[in-house]
LUMPA-103698 format. One record per residue (C-alpha): z negated, x, y. Coordinates in steps of 0.05 Angstrom, whole numbers, plus 5000, padded with zeros to 4 digits. Layout:
BEGIN
ZXY
...
REM end
This chain:
BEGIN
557481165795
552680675792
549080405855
542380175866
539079925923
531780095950
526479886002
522480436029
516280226074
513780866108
508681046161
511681516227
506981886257
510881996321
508282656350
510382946284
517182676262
522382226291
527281716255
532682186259
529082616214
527882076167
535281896164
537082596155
532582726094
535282036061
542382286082
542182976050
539182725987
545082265973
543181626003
546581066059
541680686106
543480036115
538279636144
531379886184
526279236189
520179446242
514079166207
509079486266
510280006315
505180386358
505580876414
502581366357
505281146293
509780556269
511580326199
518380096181
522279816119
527780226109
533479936062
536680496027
543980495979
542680995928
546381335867
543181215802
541481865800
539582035875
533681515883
527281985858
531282555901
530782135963
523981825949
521282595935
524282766001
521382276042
514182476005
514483206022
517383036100
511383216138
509682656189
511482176129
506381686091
510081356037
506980646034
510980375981
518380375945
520879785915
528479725882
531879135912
534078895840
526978875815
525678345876
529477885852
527177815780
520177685804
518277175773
523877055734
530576775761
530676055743
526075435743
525474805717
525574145764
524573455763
529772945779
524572495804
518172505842
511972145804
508271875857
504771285826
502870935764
508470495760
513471175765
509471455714
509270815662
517170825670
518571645656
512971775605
508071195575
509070705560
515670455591
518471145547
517270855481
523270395490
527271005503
525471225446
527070685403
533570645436
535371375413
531571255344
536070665327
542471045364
542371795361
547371865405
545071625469
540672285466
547272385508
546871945561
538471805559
536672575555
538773235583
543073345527
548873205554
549273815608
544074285567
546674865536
541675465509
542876105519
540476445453
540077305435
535677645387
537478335447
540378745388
546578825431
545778735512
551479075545
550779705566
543479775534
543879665462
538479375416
532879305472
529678735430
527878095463
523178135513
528078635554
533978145537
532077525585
533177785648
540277835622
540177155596
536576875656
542277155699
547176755649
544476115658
544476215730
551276255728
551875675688
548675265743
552175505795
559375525776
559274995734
553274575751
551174625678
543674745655
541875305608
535975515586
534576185556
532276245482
530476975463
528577005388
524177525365
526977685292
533277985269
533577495198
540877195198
538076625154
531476555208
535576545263
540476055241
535175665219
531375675285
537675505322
538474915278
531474685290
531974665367
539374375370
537373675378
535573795452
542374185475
549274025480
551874635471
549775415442
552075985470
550176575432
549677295464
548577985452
547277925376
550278475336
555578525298
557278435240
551077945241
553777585292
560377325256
556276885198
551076675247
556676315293
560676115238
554275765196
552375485259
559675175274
559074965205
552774645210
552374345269
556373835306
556174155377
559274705407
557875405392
560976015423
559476755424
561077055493
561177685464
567377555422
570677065447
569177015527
571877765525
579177585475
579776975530
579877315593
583677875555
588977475536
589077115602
589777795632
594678075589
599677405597
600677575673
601378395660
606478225609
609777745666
609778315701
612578865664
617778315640
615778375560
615177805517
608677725474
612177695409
616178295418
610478785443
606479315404
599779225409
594079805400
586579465399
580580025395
573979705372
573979215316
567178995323
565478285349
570078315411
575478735372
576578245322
576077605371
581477925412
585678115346
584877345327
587077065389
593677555397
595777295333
594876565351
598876705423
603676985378
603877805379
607778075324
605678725314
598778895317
594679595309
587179445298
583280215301
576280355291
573180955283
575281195217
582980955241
587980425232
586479825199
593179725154
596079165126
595579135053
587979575058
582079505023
575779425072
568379395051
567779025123
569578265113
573278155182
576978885178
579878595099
582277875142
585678425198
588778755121
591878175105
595477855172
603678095159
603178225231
598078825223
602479525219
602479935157
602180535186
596280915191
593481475233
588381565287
587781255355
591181865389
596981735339
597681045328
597180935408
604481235410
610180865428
605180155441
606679735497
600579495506
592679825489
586479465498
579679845481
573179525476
569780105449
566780695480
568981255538
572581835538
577481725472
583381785508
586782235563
593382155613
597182495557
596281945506
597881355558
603881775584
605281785502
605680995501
612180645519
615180465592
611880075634
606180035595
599579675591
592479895586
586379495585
581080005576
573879625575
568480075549
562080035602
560080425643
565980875622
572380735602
576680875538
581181385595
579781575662
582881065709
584881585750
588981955701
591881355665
593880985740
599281645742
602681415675
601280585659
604579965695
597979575688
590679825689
584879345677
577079525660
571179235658
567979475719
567579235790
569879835825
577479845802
581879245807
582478685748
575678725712
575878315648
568577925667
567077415625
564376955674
570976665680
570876295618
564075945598
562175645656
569275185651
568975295581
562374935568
563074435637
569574185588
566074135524
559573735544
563373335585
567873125529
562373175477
566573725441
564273805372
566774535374
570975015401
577075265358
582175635368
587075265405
581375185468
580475845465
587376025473
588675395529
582875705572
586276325577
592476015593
587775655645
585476265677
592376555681
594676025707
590476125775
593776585794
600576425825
607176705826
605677015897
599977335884
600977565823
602378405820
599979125786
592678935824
591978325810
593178015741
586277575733
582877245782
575877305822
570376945785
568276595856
575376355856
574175605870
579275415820
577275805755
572675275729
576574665738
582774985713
578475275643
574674515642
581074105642
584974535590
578574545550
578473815548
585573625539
585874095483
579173775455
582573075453
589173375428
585773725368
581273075346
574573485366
572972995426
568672475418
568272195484
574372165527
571272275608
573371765668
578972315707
583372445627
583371655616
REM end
C-alpha cells in the first residue's frame, strides 16, 4: 500500500482531552505518529504539529477522526509531499555575483557581443562559452506519466521537476523542464528542434506510445545531440542490467534462455531490442491480443520489426500459454495477469521481472514460492528496476564527450555498467541491481558511455581522464 505522510496542527483543550486520546483516535483509524512539534502550550490549551504516516486510503479517516474528537480544534492539515513542491522544486542560479558596472559590461553589454561573435563565427564553442555543454531538457507533452496516465502538461512538471533534480544531484548535470502543451508529433518535433540550440542533450518522457517512437527517432535524425526516451530505453537498460546478474545466478547463458516479454509498447519493444543485441535467441513478445510471431503481419510498425527478427518464436498463444516452459518473463504491462500457477508453469529456476506500477503482473508473494529471481518496480520488495540508475551516468557521459547520440551499443554498455556494480560477493536472489544512491552507479554508466561513444565514431570530443 501506498504511504503518505501528513502534518496535523491541532488545538488541545486540556480539561477536555489528553494526547493519549489524540494518539488513540490517529491509531485506530490506521495511522503511525512519528513526530509531535509543540508550537504553544498553555495550562488550558496547547497546540501541537502532529506528523502522521498514513495509508493512501486512511488519511480523510484519521483527519475525520480528529474533527469529531471533542476537545479537538483542527487548525490545519497539510500532506508532507505537497510541502515540498511549493514553489516548485528547482531554481535557477547565477555563477557569478554582478556587483558593479564593470561585472556587468563583461557578462551582458557590451563585453558579451564578443562572445557572440566568437560563437557566430564558431558554433561550437556554444560548448565551452554557454551552458550547453552540461544542459539537458527534460521535455513531456504528460500523455503518459507513470502511474497517472494522460494528465496533460500542467500536472506533468512536478514529475519532470523531480527528474532534473536528480540530474543535478547524481550527476551534477542541469536540466530544465520543458512541458509542451500539444499532442502534434510534427509540432512537437518541431518545437524541440527550435529550442535545441541551447541544450546538450534531450531527454524525452512520458510521451505516449506509439507517438513516442517517430518523435525520438526524427529527432535523432535531425539533430546532432543526444536524444533518449527514459521511458523505453532507461527501463530495457536497467532490465538488462538486472537480468545479466539473475542469469549469473541461476547459471543460464543469455543465448540459450527463453524469454517471455508482456507489454510491447514503448518499454516492451526497447527491452525486446536490446535482448536481441545482448544476444537472446529466443524471444516471445505478447500484447494483449497474444504473441507477436515471427513471420506475422502487424498494422503496428514496431510489432511488424518484432515479426521479422528469426529470433521471435512462431508459436502463438496467450500470455498464460506462451509463459510455459520460459526461463525468464519480464512484464511491463499492467497487474493481476498472472498467478503462482503460471510461474510454477515456467522452467527451473526461473526468472520473473514483473514491473507493472502500483501492481504487479503476479503477486510477489505467490510467485516468491515458485521463481529463483523476483524483481518489480516498486520500493517495497527487493531489486526494483528504477530508472534512475541510468540517465544520470548516461547523460554525465554523453555531454561530457559531446556524444552526438546514443545507439545501441551505449545502451547495452550502460547496462553492463550497472551490472557491473555489483560484485561477486554481493551478488544473490535479493540483490541483482544496485541502489540508485550507490556512489558508484554514475561513474561506472559515464565511463562505459563514453568509451563506447569513442569506440562507435559518435564522440566528438575525447575528455582529459580517456586521453
Amino acid at each position: 500500500m501506498a504511504q503518505t505522510s501528513i502534518i496535523v496542527r491541532l488545538e488541545l483543550d486540556h480539561d477536555t482531552v489528553s494526547f493519549g486520546d489524540v494518539a488513540a483516535v490517529v491509531s485506530k483509524a490506521g495511522g503511525d505518529i512519528t513526530s509531535i512539534d509543540v508550537i504553544r502550550s498553555g495550562k488550558e490549551s496547547s497546540i501541537r504539529d502532529i506528523t502522521v504516516d498514513a495509508g493512501e486510503h486512511s488519511e480523510a479517516l484519521i483527519v475525520e477522526s480528529l474533527k469529531n474528537l471533542i476537545g479537538i480544534k483542527l487548525i490545519n492539515v497539510s500532506d508532507r509531499t505537497f510541502l515540498v513542491h511549493l514553489g516548485g522544486k528547482i531554481v535557477i542560479q547565477p555563477t557569478l555575483p554582478i556587483k558593479n558596472r564593470e561585472d556587468l559590461s563583461q557578462v551582458y553589454t557590451p563585453g558579451v557581443a564578443k562572445v557572440c561573435k566568437a560563437i557566430h563565427e564558431n558554433p561550437s564553442k556554444a560548448y565551452s562559452l554557454t551552458i550547453k555543454r552540461n544542459t539537458v531538457a527534460v521535455i513531456s507533452d504528460g500523455t503518459a506519466v507513470l502511474g497517472l496516465g494522460d494528465v496533460g502538461p500542467y500536472a506533468a512538471a512536478p514529475v519532470m521537476e523531480g527528474k532534473a533534480m536528480l540530474f543535478k544531484q547524481l550527476a551534477g548535470v542541469d536540466a530544465f523542464p520543458l512541458c509542451l502543451d500539444t499532442r502534434d508529433t510534427e509540432e512537437i518535433i518541431r518545437t524541440i528542434k527550435a529550442v535545441s540550440p541551447i541544450f546538450g542533450g534531450i531527454n524525452l518522457e512520458d510521451i505516449s506510445s506509439p507517438r513516442c517512437f517517430e518523435i525520438e527517432q526524427r529527432l535523432t535524425e535531425e539533430l546532432d545531440i543526444p536524444i533518449f526516451h527514459d521511458d523505453q530505453h532507461g527501463t530495457a537498460v536497467v532490465v538488462i542490467a538486472g537480468l545479466l546478474n539473475a542469469l549469473k545466478i541461476v547459471n543460464k547463458r543469455i543465448n540459450h534462455v527463453r524469454i517471455v516479454v508482456n507489454g510491447i509498447g514503448a518499454a516492451g519493444v526497447s527491452i525486446c531490442k536490446i535482448l536481441l543485441d545482448a544476444g537472446v535467441t529466443r524471444l516471445v513478445p505478447v500484447d494483449k491480443e497474444g504473441a507477436i510471431v515471427y513471420g506475422g503481419e502487424y498494422e503496428q510498425p514496431m510489432w511488424q520489426w518484432l515479426a521479422e527478427q528469426p529470433q521471435v518464436e512462431r508459436e502463438s498463444g496467450s500470455l498464460k500459454e506462451v509463459i510455459r516452459g520460459a526461463d525468464v518473463f519480464i512484464g511491463v504491462s499492467r497487474g493481476g495477469l498472472l498467478n503462482g500457477d503460471d510461474v510454477q508453469s515456467m522452467n527451473e529456476k526461473s526468472i520473473v521481472f514483473a514491473l507493472a506500477n502500483p501492481e504487479p503482473e503476479v503477486n510477489p508473494e505467490e510467485a516468491l514460492k515458485h521463481v529463483a529471481v523476483l524483481a518489480t518496480g516498486r520500493s517495497d520488495y527487493p531489486n526494483q528496476i528504477n530508472n534512475v540508475l541510468v540517465f544520470p551516468g548516461l547523460f554525465r557521459g554523453a555531454l561530457d564527450c559531446r556524444a552526438k547520440r546514443i545507439n545501441e551499443p551505449m545502451k547495452l554498455a550502460a547496462a553492463r555498467a550497472i551490472a557491473s556494480v555489483v560484485s561477486d560477493i554481493e551478488l544473490n536472489e535479493q540483490y541483482i541491481i544496485p541502489s540508485i544512491f550507490n556512489d558508484k552507479v554514475v561513474p561506472a554508466v559515464r565511463k562505459a558511455i563514453v568509451e563506447t561513444a569513442i569506440l562507435t565514431g559518435v564522440a566528438r570530443r575525447i575528455p582529459p581522464d580517456f586521453r
